[in-house]
C-alpha positions as CSV (number, residue, x, y, z in Angstrom):
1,X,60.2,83.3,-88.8
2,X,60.5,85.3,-85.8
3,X,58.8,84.1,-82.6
4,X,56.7,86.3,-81.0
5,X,58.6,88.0,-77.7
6,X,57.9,87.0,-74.4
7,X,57.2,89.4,-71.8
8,X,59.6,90.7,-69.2
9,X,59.4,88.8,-65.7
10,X,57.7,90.8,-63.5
11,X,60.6,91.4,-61.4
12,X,63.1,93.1,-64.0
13,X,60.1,95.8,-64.7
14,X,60.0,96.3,-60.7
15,X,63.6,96.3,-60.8
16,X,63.6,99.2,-63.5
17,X,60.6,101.1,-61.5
18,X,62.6,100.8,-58.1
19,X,66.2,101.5,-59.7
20,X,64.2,105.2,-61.5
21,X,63.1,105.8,-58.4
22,X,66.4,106.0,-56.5
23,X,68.1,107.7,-58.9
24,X,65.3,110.3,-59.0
25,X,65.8,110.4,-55.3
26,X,69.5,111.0,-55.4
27,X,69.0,113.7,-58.5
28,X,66.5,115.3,-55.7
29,X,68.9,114.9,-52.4
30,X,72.0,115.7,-54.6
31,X,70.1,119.0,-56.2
32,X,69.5,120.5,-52.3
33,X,72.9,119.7,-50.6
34,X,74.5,121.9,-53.6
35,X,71.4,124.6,-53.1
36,X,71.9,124.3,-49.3
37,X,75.8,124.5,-50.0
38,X,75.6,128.1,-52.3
39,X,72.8,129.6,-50.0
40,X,74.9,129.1,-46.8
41,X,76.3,132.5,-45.8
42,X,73.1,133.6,-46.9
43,X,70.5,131.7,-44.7
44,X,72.8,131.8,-41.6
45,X,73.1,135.9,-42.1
46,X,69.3,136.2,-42.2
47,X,69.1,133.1,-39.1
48,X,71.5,135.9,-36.9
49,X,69.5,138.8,-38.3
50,X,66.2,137.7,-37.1
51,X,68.3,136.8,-33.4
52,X,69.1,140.2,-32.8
53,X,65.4,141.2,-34.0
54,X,64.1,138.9,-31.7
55,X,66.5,140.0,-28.8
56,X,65.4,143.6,-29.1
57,X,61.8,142.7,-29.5
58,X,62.2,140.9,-26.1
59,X,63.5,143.8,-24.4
60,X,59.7,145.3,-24.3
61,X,57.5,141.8,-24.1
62,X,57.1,138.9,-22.1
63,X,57.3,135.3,-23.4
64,X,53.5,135.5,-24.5
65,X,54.4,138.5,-26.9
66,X,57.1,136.5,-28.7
67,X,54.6,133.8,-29.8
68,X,52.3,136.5,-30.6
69,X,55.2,138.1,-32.9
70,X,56.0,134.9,-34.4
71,X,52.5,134.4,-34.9
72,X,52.0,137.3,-36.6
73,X,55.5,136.9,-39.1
74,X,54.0,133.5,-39.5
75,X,50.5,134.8,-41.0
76,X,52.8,136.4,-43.5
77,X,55.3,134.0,-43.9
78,X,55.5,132.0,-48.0
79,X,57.8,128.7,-47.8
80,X,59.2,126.6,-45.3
81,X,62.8,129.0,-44.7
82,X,60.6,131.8,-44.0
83,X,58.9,129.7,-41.3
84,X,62.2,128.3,-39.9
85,X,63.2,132.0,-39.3
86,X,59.9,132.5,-37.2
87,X,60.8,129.8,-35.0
88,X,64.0,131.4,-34.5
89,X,62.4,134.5,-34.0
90,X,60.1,132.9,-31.0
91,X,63.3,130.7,-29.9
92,X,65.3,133.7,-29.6
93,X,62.7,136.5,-28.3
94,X,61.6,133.9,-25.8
95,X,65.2,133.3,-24.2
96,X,65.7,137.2,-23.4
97,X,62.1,138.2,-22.8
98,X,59.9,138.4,-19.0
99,X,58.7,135.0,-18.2
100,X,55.3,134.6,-18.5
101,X,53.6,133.1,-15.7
102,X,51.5,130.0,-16.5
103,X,52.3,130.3,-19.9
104,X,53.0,126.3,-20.0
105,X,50.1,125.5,-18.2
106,X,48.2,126.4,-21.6
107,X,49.9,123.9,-23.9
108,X,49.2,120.4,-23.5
109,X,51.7,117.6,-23.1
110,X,54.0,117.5,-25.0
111,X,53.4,113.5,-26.0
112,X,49.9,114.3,-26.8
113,X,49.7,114.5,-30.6
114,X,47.0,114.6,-31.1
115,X,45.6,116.8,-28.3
116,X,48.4,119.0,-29.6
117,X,47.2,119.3,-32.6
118,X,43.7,120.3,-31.6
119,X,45.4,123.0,-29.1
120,X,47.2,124.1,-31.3
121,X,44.1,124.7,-34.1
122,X,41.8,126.4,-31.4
123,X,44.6,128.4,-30.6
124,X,45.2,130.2,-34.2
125,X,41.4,130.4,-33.5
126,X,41.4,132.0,-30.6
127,X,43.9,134.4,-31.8
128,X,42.3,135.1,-35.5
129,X,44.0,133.0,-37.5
130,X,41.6,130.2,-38.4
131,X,42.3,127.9,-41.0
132,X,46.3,128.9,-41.2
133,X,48.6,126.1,-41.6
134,X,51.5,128.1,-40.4
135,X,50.0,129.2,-37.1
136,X,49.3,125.9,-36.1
137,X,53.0,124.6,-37.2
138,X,54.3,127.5,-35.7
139,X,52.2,127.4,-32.3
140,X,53.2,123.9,-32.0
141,X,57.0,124.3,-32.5
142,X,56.8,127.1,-29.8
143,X,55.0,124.7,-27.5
144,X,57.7,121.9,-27.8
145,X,60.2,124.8,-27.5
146,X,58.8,126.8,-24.4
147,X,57.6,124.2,-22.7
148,X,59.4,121.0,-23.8
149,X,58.2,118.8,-20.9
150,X,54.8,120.4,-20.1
151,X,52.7,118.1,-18.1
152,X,55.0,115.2,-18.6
């Protein structure tokens, strides 16, 4: 007669849980280095083509209008590329623009995450865009960017 079989230690079923889990991972990590890889030429193409938007939009604005543009592509923006481009935009627009005076007296430090955060909600507020994800992210990424050691 057969025996009845004895459950697996608890350890090999962790074992098999942990080991799925890692190669998931790696399927996952492996899967965007070869998207990253065949989207290159394309990403860095659209990355200079929103530079030399941003350097001709700068021509006529100060650093405040640049966050306002990038706030504005932002409110439009679907996915996480789209957003990277908007920082760019604001990056790039804010380099060749008119300095705006006391513009980093608005944000708050830059070590302050959580006073950050809360600037950075009233702002999209402030500016109509209440209850957008992307204008906070965005409003925050031109903060650290523009004004990288405000009231440090």
């Amino acid at each position: 007669m057969n025996a009845p079989k004895q459950p697996r230690p608890w350890w090999k079923v962790l074992l098999y849980v942990v080991g799925g889990f890692l190669l998931l991972l790696g399927f996952i990590i492996a899967g965007a280095v070869m998207w990253l890889n065949s989207n290159k030429e394309r990403l860095l193409a659209k990355a200079d083509e929103t530079r030399r938007e941003a350097e001709t939009f700068a021509q006529q604005t100060d650093q405040s209008g640049c966050v306002d543009e990038g706030v504005r592509r932002a409110s439009a923006c679907v996915g996480i590329l789209c957003e990277a481009n908007v920082n760019v935009f604001i990056s790039a627009c804010s380099q060749h623009a008119k300095p705006t005076p006391g513009l980093c007296e608005k944000f708050p430090a830059t070590d302050k995450v959580v006073d950050s955060a809360l600037w950075a909600v009233d702002e999209c507020k402030r500016r109509g865009f209440a209850g957008n994800e992307r204008c906070g992210r965005v409003l925050g990424n031109a903060a650290r960017t523009l004004c990288p050691s405000s009231k440090n």
